[in-house]
C-alpha positions, 0 to 999 in steps of 0.5 A: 500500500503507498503512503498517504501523499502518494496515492491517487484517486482513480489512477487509470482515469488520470494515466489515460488522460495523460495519454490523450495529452501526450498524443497531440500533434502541437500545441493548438491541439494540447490547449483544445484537448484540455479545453474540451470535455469530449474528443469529439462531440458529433456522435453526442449531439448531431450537427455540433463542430469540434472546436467553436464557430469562431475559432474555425472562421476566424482564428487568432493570427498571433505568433506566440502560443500563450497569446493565442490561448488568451484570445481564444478563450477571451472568444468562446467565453464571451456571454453574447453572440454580439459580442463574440462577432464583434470581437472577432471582427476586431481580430480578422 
């Protein structure tokens, strides 16, 4: 049995996530994958894309990686589709 500080709950939960994490091609797909709560959502809910609207038709232009997590969460996270639009618009 492993100490107390040790041990973890659901390991193989854990052990397999990494899995999915360490698969990833670059970096826009590490953040997607740990921004998403499934790897894909079509089979779940018919007619819904993989990443957001917005990231698909307009997506952040920005050479460094950490700039470009900031902008698309700022763009998905937004409460209205007016300001989505608006903000994107800024960033096209």
């Amino acid at each position: 049995m492993l100490p107390t500080l040790l041990r973890q709950r659901m390991p193989g939960d854990k052990l397999q996530k990494l899995a999915d994490v360490l698969a990833v091609k670059d970096a826009d797909q590490l953040y997607f994958r740990l921004v998403s709560t499934w790897k894909d959502p079509g089979p779940l809910v018919h007619g819904t894309e993989p990443r957001h609207p917005i990231l698909q038709d307009h997506p952040p232009r920005l050479d460094d990686f950490t700039d470009r997590m900031m902008c698309s969460d700022t763009l998905t996270y937004c409460p209205t589709t007016f300001s989505r639009r608006s903000i994107a618009l800024r960033w096209a």
